[in-house]
N, C-alpha and C positions, 0 to 999 in steps of 0.2 A: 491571674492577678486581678482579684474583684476589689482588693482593698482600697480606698480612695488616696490618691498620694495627696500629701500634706502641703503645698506650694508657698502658700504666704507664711512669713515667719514674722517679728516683731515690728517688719517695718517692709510691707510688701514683700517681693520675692528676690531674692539677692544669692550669686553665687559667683564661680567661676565662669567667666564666660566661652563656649567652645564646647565644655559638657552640661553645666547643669543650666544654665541661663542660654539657648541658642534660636535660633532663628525660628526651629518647630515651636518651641515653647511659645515665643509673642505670639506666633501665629494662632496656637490655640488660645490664649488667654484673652488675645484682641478680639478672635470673633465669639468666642463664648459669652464676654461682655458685651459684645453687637447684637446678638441673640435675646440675651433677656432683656436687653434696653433698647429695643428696633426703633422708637420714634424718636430715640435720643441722639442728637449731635453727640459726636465724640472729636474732642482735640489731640491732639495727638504731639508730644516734644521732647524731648533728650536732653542730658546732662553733656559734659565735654569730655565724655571717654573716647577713646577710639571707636569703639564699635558701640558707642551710641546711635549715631545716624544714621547706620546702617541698619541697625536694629528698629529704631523709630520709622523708617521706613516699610519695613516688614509689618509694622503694625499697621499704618498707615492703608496699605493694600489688602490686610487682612481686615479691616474696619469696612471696608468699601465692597470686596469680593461678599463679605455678608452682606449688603444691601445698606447699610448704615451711612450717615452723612460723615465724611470725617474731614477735620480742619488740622494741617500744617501748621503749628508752631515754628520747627525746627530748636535753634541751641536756645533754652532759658532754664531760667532757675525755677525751683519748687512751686515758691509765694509766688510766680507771675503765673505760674499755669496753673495752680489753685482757684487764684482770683478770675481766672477766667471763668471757670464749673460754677460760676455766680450769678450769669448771662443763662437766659431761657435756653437759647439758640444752641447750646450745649451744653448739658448741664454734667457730661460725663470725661473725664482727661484720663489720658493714659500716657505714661509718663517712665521714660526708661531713664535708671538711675541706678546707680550701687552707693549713693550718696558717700557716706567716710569711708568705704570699702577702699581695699588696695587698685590700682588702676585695670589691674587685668579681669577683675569681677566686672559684674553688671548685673543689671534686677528691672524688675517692674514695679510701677505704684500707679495704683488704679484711685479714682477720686470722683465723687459725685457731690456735688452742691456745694464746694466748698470744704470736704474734708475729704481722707481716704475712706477706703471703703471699710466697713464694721466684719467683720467675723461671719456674723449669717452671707454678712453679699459675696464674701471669699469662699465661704463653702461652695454657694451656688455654682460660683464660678469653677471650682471643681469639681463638683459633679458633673457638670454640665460636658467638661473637658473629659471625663471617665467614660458618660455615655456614647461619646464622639466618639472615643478609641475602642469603645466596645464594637461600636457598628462599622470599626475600617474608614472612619473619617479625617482625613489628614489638615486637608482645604477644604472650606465650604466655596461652592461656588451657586451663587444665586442667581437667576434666571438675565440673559443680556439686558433686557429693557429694566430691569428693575434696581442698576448699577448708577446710584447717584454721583453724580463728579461731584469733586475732593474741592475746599473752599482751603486758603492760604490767610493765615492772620500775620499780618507784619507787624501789627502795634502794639505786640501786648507787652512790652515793656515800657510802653510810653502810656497805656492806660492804667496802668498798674503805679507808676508811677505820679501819673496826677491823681491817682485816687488817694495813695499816701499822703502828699501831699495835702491833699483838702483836707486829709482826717486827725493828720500832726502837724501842727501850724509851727513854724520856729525857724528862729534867723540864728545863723550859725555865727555871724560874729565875726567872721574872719579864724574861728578856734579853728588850732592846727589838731589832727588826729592822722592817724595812719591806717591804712586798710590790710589785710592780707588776705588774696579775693583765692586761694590754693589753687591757682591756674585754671577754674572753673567758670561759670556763666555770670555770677556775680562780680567778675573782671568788668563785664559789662553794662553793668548796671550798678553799682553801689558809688563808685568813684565819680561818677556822672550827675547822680543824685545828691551825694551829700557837695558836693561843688557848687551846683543848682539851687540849693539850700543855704549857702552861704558861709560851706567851711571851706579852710585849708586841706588839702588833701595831698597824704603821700599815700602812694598805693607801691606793693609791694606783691611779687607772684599773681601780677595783674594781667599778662596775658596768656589769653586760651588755649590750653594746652593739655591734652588728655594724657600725657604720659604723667604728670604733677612730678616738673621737673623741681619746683622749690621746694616742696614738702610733700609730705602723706596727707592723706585728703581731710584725715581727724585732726580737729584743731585742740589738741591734746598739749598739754605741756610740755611731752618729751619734743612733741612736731612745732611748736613754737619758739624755738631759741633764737632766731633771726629777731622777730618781731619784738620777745623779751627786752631784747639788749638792746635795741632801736630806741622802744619806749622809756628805757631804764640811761639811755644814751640821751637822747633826747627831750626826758623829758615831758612823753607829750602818752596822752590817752592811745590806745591800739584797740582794733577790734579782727577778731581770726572768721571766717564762714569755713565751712567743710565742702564737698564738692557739689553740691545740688544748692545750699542758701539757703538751708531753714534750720542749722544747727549756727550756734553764735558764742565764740569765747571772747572774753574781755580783758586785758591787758592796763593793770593802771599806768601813774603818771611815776613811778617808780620801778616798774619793769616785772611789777608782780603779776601773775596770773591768779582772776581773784574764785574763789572757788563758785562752782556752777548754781550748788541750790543757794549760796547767797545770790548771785542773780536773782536766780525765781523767786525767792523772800523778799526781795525790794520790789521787782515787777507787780509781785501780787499786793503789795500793801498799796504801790499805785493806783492800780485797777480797782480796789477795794473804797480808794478815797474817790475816784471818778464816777462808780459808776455803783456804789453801794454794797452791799450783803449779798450773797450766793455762798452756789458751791464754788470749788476749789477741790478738782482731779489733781493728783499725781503719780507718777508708775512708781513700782515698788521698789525701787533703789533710788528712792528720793527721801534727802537730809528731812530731820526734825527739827532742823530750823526752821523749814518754812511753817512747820505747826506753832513751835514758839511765837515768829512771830504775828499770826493771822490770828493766835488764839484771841487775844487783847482786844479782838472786831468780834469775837462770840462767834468764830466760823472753826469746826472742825474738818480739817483736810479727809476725801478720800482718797485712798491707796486702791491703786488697780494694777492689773498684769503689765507690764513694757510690751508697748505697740498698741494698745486698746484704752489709749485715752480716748477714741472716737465713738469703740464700740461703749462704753459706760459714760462718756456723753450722751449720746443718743437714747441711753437707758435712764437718764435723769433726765434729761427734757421729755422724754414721754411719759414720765411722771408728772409732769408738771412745773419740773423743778428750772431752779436759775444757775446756771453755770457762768462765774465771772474770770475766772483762769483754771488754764491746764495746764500741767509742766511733765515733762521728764528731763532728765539734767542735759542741758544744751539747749533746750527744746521747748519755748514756750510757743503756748497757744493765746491768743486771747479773742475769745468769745464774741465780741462786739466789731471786730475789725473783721474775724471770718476764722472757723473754726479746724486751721490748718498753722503747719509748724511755722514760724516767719523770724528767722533771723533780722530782715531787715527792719522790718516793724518795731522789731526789740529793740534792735542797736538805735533808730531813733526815739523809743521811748526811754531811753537811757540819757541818749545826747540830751531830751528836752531838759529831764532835773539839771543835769550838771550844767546847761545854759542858765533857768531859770533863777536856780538859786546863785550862782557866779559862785562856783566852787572847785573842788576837784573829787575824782573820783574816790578817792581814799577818804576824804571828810564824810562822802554821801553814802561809803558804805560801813562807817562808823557805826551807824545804828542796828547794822546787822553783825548779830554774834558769830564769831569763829570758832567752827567745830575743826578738831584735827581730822582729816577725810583719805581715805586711799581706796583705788579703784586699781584694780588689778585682774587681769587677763589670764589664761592659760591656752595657750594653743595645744589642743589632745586630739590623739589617731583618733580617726572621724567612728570606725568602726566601734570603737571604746567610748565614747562620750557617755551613754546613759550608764555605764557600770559603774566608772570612775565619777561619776556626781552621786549616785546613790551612797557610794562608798563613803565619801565626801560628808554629805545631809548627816549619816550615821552618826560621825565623828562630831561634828558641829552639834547634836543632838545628846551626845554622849556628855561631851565637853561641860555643855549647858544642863545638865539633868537637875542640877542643886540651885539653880538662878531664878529669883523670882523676873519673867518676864511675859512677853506680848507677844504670840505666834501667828505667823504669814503663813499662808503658804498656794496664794494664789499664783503664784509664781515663780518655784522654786523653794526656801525657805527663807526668811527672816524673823529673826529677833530682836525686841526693841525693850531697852531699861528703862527702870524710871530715871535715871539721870540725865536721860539724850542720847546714850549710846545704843547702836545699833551693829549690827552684822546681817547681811545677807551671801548666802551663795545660790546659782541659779546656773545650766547652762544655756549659752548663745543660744535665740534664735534666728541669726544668719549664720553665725560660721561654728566649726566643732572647736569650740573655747568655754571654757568653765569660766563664771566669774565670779568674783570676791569682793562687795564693796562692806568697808565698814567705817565707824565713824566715833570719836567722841568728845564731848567738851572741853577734856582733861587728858594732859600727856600720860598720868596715871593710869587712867581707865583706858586709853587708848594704848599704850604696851600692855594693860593686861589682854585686850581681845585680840592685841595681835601674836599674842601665843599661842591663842587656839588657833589664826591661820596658818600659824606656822608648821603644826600640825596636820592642817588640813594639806598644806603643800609638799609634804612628805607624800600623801598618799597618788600625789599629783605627778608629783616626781617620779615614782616607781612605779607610772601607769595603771595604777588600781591594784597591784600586787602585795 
């Protein structure tokens, strides 16, 4: 077995926990990142799974058995252990999470400087884990005197916190909003925060609880119907987190759930008015809305692979260039605040419009056009995945052979009209699931491409046969 196994998928390394994600794994992956990073602090924290803490601990002593400084987090979200890899004193997190995964998964997410780690830094980390098991390496153990003791941060959601704070200035008013924290670490910090800030707060699936007794950890539509009918009951604005705090759904003041690249099309036009001209990343099952609307500021969107917004960050800043937003759908980045996923961040650069201008959510997302959008899963035998998506691409391929259109294929495949309609199919990189998103301006156009999935879902159905 000399071939290198592939570990990190779209979003670090995420599986079932017990076989593919277990206790040897952190081990190797913690000291492999101890290895190539030895002068580097490393923090070390966990999402609210079960075998999160037990797992963050296994890291924790595998950081230190390699000689490395390593610092206790314990339970927080994504954006607070981000913002820590900002501090000299450790500029590297490792970070166990299966983020929107079902609660029996679990994964790793490695982070230096403020973002995750790029594609080159994961290979290393795999090779590095290959040459280990070549030479019978299970545990490193490094010489007794040279075992630095373990340092404990208690504050980092109280510095994380006033750093928001300094950087989004804004008096909530008394506006009532409603949280749904999916029984994860942002129980503990969002409802706190926006209180502290000056809103009303309901919080709902607010406390910590790794089994995610309220919901599934993806803040999806089908996993929102509590929160829907609250808002739609009530009256009042909602905001959904997933299980780690850096994915962000939005719920208007009518109970609708508003679609995610509209999000990222109003974020970015924000960022765009603050803080001027750049680029603008996003993974390639991201709407043409947000090109429609950035186009009007002379800034053309790129499209990159899903999970390497950081790796093609890092490939434009070394060019020289200006990056002002990143997105993938849930999932913004912004550049200027620190270059890592930050639900919270968003949810308060949302709150401040609808303060500022004394509106509601549905007036402010007026200016952004509605595409009709569907996103669609396929859970397929793990063994079968790469037959049944070839098989797939073919069809989609076939389908489209008479279409004048725009070919992806950095990522699976997609095609883009000159209308705004789009289709992509691509499979998972965490779990064995094909997916299907497509999109169009027009219910027209939009039943015409969903006959071609409908098509592609036959082949889906009868497992590639």
């Amino acid at each position: 077995m000399n071939e290198r196994p592939k570990l990190f998928g779209t979003a670090g390394i995420r599986g079932p926990f017990g076989s593919k994600v277990t206790a040897d794994l952190v081990f190797q992956v913690s000291q492999a990142v101890s290895k190539i990073y030895p002068t580097e602090g490393i923090v070390v924290g966990h999402d609210a799974r079960t075998s999160s803490e037990a797992l963050s601990q296994c890291a924790t002593a595998a950081v230190s058995l390699a000689g490395n400084k390593a610092y206790i987090v314990g339970l927080c979200t994504f954006p607070v252990i981000a913002n820590l890899t900002l501090d000299e004193k450790h500029t590297i997190a490792i970070y166990i999470t299966a983020s929107h995964n079902p609660p029996a998964d679990n994964g790793i997410k490695v982070l230096r400087d403020g973002r995750e780690f790029v594609e080159d830094e994961q290979n290393e980390i795999e090779n590095l884990i290959v040459e280990n098991r070549k030479k019978s390496i299970s545990i490193l153990h490094e010489k007794w005197d040279t075992i630095i003791p373990q340092g404990v941060i208690t504050n980092a959601n109280d510095m994380y916190k006033t750093r928001l704070m300094n950087e989004i200035i804004i008096d909530g008013e008394g506006k009532e909003v409603i949280l749904d924290c999916a029984n994860g670490p942002m129980s503990e910090l969002a409802p706190t925060l926006l209180s502290e800030l000056g809103f009303q707060v309901t919080a709902i699936n607010s406390h910590v609880d790794g089994y995610f007794p309220g919901r599934l950890a993806e803040p999806s539509p089908g996993n929102l119907s509590v929160l829907m009918n609250l808002c739609r009951k009530e009256k009042l604005l909602g905001f959904a987190f997933d299980g780690d705090g850096d994915r962000l759904a939005v719920i208007d003041e009518n109970g609708i759930f508003i679609e995610l690249s509209r999000i990222n099309a109003l974020l970015a036009t924000l960022v765009i008015k603050e803080h001027g001209q750049g680029e603008i990343i996003v993974s390639i099952d991201s709407s043409t809305t947000i090109d429609k609307i950035v186009e009007k500021y002379g800034i053309e969107v790129v499209r990159t692979k899903l999970g390497e917004l950081h790796t093609k960050g890092k490939e434009l800043i070394d060019q020289g260039k200006r990056i002002v937003f990143a997105a993938e759908p849930w999932k913004p980045i912004f550049p200027n605040w620190g270059f890592w996923i930050d639900g919270l961040y968003a949810l308060l650069k949302f709150l401040k419009v609808i303060i500022s201008r004394k509106t509601t959510v549905s007036e402010v997302m007026r200016e952004i056009p509605i595409h009709i959008a569907e996103r669609k899963a396929y859970l397929v035998e793990e063994g079968k995945v790469i037959e049944i998506f070839e098989k797939c691409k073919t069809k989609l391929k076939e389908s489209m052979s008479s279409e004048k259109k725009k070919e992806l294929t950095i990522d699976g495949l997609r095609y883009d009209f000159e209308d705004g309609t789009w289709i992509l199919i691509r499979k998972s990189g965490t779990e064995p699931k094909i997916r299907i998103y497509y999109e169009s301006p027009t219910q027209e156009r939009f039943d015409w491409i969903e006959r071609t999935v409908r098509n592609i879902e036959e082949i889906i159905e009868n497992r590639g046969n």
